[in-house]
C-alpha positions in Angstrom: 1.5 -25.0 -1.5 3.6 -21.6 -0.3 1.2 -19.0 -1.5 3.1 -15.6 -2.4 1.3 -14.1 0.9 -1.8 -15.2 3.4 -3.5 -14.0 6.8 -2.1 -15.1 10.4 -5.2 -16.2 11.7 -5.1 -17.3 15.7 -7.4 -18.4 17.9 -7.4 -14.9 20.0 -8.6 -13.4 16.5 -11.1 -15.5 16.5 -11.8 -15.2 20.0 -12.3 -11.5 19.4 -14.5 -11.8 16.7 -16.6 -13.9 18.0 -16.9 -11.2 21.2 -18.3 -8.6 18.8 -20.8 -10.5 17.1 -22.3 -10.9 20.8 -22.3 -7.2 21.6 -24.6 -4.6 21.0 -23.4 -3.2 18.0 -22.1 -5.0 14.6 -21.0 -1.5 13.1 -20.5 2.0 13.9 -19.5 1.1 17.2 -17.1 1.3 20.0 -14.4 -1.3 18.4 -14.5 1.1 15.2 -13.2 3.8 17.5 -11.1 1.8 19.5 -9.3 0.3 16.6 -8.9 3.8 15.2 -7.2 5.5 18.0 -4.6 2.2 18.5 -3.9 2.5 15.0 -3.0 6.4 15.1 -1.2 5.8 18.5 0.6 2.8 16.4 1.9 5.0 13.6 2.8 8.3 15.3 -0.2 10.2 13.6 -2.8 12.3 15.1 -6.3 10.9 13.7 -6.8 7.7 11.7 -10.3 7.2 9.7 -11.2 3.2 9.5 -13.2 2.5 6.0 -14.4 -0.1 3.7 -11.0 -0.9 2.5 -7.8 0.5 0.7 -9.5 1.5 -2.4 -11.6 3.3 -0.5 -9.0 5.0 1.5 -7.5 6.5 -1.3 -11.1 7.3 -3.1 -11.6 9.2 0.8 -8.6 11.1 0.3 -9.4 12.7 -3.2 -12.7 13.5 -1.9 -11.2 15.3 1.1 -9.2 17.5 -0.8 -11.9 18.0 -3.4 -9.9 16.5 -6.3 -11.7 17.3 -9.4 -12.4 17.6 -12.6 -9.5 19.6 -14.3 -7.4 18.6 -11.6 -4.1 16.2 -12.0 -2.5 14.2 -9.7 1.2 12.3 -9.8 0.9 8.3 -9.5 3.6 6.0 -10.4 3.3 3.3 -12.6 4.3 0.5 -10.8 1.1 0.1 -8.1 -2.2 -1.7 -8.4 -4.7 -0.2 -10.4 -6.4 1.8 -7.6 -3.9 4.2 -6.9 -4.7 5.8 -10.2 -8.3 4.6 -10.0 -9.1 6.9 -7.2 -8.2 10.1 -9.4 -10.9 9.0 -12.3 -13.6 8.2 -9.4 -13.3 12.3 -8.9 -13.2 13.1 -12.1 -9.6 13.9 -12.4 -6.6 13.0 -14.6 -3.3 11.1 -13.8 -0.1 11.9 -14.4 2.4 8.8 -14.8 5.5 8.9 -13.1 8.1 6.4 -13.8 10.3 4.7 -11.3 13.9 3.7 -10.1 14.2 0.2 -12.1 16.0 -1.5 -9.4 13.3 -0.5 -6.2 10.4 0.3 -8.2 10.1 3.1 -6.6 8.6 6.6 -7.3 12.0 9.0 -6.8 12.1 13.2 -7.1 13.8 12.8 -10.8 10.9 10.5 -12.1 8.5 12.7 -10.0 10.3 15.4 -11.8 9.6 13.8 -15.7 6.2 13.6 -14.7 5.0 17.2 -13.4 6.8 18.3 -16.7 3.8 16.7 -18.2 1.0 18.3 -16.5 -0.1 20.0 -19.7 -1.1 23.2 -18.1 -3.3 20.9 -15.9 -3.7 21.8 -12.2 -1.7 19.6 -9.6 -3.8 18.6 -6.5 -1.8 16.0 -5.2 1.2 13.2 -5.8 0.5 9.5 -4.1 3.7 8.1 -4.0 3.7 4.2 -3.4 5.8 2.6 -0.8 6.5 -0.6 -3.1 6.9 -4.1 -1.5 6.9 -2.3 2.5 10.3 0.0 1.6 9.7 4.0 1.9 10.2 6.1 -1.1 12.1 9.5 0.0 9.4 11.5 1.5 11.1 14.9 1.8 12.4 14.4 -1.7 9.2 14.2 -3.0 7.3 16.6 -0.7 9.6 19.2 -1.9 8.7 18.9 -5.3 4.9 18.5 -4.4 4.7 21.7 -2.7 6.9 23.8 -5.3 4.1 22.5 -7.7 0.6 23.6 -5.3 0.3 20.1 -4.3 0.2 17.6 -1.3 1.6 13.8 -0.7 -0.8 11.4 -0.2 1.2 8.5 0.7 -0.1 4.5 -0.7 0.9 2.9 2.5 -0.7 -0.5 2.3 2.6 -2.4 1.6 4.4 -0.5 4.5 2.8 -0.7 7.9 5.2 -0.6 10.5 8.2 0.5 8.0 10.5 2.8 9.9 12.2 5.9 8.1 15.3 7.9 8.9 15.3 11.3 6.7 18.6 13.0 7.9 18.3 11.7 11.5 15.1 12.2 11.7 13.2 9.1 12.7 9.5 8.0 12.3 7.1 5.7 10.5 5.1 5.6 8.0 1.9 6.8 8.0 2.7 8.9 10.9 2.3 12.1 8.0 5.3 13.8 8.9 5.9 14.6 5.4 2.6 14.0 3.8 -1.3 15.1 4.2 -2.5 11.7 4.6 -1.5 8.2 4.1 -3.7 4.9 3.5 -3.5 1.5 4.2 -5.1 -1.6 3.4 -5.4 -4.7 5.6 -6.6 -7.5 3.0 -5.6 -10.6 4.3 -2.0 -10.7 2.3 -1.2 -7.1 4.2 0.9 -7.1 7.2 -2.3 -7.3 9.2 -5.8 -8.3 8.4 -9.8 -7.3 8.9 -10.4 -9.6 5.9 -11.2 -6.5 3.7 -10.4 -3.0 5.5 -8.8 0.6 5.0 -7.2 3.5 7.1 -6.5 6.3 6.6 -4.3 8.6 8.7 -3.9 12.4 9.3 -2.2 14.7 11.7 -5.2 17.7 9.8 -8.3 17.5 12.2 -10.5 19.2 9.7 -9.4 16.2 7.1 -10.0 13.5 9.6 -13.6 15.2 10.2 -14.1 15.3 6.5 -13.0 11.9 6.0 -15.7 10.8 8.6 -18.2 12.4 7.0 -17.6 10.9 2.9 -17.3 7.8 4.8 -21.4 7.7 5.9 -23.0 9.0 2.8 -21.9 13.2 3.7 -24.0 13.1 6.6 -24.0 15.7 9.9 -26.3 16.6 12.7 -26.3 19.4 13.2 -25.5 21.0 16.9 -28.6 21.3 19.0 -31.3 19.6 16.1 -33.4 17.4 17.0 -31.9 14.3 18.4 -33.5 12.2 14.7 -32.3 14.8 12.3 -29.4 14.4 9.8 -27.8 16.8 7.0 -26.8 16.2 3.9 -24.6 18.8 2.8 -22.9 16.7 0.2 -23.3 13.3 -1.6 -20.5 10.9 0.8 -20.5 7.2 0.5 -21.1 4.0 2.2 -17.8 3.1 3.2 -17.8 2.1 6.8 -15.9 -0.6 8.2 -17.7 -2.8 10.5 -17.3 -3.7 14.2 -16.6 -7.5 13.8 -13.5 -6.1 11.0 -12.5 -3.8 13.7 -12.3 -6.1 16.5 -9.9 -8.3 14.5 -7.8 -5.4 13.8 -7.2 -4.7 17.1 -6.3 -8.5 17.8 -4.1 -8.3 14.9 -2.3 -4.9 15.9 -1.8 -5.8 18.7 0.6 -8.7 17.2 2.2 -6.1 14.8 5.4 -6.4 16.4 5.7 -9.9 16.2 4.5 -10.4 12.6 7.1 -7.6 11.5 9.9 -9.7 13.2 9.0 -12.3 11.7 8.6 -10.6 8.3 12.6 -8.9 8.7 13.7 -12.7 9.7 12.5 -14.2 6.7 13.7 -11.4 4.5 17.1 -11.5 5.9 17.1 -15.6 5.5 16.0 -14.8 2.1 18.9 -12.1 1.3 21.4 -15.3 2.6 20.0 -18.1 0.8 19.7 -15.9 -2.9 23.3 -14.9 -2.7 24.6 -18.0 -4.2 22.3 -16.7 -7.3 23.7 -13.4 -7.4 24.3 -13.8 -11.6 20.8 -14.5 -12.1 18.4 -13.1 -8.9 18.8 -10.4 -6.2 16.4 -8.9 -3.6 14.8 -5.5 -5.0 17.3 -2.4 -3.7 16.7 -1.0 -0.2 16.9 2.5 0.3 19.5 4.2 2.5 16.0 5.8 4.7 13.9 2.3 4.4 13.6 0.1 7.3 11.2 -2.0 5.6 8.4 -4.0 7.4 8.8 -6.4 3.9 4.9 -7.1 2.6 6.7 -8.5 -0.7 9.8 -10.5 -1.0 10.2 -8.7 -4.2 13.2 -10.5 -6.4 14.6 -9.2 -9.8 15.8 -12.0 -12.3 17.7 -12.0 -15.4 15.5 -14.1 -17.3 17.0 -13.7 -20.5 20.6 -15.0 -19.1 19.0 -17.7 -17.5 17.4 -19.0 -20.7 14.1 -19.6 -19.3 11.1 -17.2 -19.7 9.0 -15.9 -16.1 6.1 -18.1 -17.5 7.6 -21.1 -17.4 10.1 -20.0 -13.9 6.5 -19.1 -12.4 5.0 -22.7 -13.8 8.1 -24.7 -12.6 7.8 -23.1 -9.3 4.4 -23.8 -8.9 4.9 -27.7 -10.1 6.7 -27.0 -7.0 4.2 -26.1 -4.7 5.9 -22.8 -4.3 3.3 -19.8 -5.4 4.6 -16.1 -6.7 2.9 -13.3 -7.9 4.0 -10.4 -10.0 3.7 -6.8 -8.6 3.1 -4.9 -10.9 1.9 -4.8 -14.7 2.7 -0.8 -15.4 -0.9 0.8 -14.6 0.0 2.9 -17.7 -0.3 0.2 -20.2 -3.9 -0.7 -19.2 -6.1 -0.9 -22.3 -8.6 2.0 -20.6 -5.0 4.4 -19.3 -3.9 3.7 -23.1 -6.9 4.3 -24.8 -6.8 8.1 -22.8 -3.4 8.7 -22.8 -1.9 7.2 -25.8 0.8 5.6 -25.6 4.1 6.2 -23.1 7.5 5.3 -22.6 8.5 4.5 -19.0 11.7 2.8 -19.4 12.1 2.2 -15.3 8.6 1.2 -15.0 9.0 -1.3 -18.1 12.9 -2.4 -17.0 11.1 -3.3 -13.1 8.2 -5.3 -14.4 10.7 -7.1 -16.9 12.9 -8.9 -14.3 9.9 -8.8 -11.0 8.9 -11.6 -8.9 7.5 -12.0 -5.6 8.0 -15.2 -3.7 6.2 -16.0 -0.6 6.9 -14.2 2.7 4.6 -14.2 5.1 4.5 -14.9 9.4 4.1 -18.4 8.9 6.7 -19.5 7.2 9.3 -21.4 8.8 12.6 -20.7 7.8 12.9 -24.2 6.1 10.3 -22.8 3.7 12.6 -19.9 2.5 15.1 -22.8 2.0 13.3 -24.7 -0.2 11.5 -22.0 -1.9 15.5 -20.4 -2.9 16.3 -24.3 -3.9 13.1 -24.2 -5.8 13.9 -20.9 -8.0 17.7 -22.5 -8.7 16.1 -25.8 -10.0 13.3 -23.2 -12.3 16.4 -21.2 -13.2 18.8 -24.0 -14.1 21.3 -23.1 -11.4 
């Protein structure tokens, strides 16, 4: 079976792993530094902050900016649940902005739609999502952020490695460039892996010390206290990541270049082999800026022309041993988001998750697998 995504797991992961759990420390160690400084050196940004995961990331960055209640903040609708999670775990509301129906991307216009609905409520921040590993238009968006009193907060988790080109202006993502911070996740589908594990990056010291601080329970000590004594000064939370997670980040970064090869190969095989099935199936759009590091082989499909429904495309393809996944159901037509909102009409949102599938792509892979995954989609699709 070709699952949608899975973890590159070698034996020098392993081997690094198994180094920590002989050391002296299983957490708050060393590695947890060291994995933090390769990962800011690895993005371009001043400080990165390692936690629990990429929930938690995000949660982090609310916290650091003292999102509230009576505060708002922009999310699009196409994302998993937790980048509009982290708002309600502060206590403030979310804004829904809708997205370009062909990248599923947030883009100024829908950004636009959406601050047009604040209600009078005050804008903290906008999280645009880098969908599928391709960069939404960061200067675009900051624009209209900072017109409104707010800050980007980039969800990152899809993109590590991406590069961006804003009117000749090179960098990556999560190098902050254009944003306050940006998060990532390294579950084991994610570019790379800890098993579960977030970042988050800054080029704001006074965040990054923040950040540090939610992340064990709001705790200081104090300059010059006694060597036992802790503060308080606010409630933080338990979200550090360990040393053993650490140490296999640093094994995988250090392969990040090879798995994002790997990744643009396959994609690019992929863009080949679907052509014959332009009619029915194409790749997601890539923006002009977007050199994507692809974390989703995201395809749209005509389901409707084809005659077959994504049910029974999905079941056919996994008769097939070929596994997909669909990213995402609109956050906005949850039952809780619907139940506070009422109801809302996202046409780009709705028009993206109509047609969306994601079939496997991952380091793995050989390129016979893209071969008979494409032949696989014809044969669901009655090509």
């Amino acid at each position: 079976m070709l699952p949608y995504g899975r973890q590159t797991i070698e034996d020098d992961d392993i081997a690094a792993v198994a180094q920590a759990l002989r050391g002296d420390f299983l957490t708050t160690g060393p590695t947890v530094e060291a994995f933090e400084r390769a990962f800011a050196e690895t993005v371009g940004a001043r400080h990165a902050v390692a936690c629990a995961n990429g929930t938690a990331a995000l949660h982090l960055a609310m916290l650091a900016l003292e999102v509230g209640p009576g505060d708002a903040i922009v999310a699009p609708s196409i994302t998993f649940l937790a980048t509009a999670n982290c708002a309600r775990f502060v206590g403030a509301e979310v804004v829904f902005a809708d997205v370009d129906p062909t990248t599923g991307l947030m883009t100024p216009q829908t950004l636009a739609e959406a601050l047009a609905r604040l209600d009078g409520r005050r804008l903290r921040a906008v999280l645009p999502v880098h969908l599928r590993g391709d960069a939404v238009d960061l200067p675009g968006l900051k624009a209209l952020a900072e017109a409104a009193g707010a800050v980007l907060v980039e969800d990152a988790p899809h993109a590590l490695g991406t590069r961006v080109n804003f009117g000749n202006e090179a960098g990556l993502v999560g190098d902050c460039a254009h944003s306050a911070m940006a998060t990532f996740s390294f579950h084991p589908v994610k570019t790379i892996a800890t098993g579960e594990g977030g970042m988050v990056t800054t080029n704001d010291p006074a965040l990054a010390e923040r950040l540090r601080r939610l992340r064990s329970h709001g705790m200081v000590r104090p300059e010059g206290a006694d060597p036992w004594w802790y503060e308080m000064p606010e409630v933080g939370f338990n979200y550090r990541l360990p040393d053993i997670l650490c140490a296999l980040g640093l094994s995988q970064l250090a392969k990040l270049d090879r798995f994002a090869a790997r990744r643009r190969a396959l994609a690019a095989r992929y863009e080949t082999a679907l052509a014959p099935l332009a009619r029915l199936v194409r790749p997601a759009a890539r923006p002009a800026w977007s050199d994507p590091v692809l974390h989703l082989m995201s395809v749209l499909i005509d389901f409707e022309a084809a005659g077959r429904s994504r049910r029974q495309v999905v079941e056919t393809l996994k008769a097939r041993g070929v596994g997909t996944q669909v990213h995402y159901i609109p956050v906005h037509t949850q039952p809780y988001y619907r139940q506070r909102y009422g109801e809302l009409d996202l046409p780009g949102a709705r028009a993206w998750y109509e047609r969306c599938l994601s079939l496997p792509l991952y380091p793995g892979m050989e390129d016979a697998d893209v071969d008979r995954v494409v032949g696989a989609l014809a044969e669901a699709l009655g090509v």
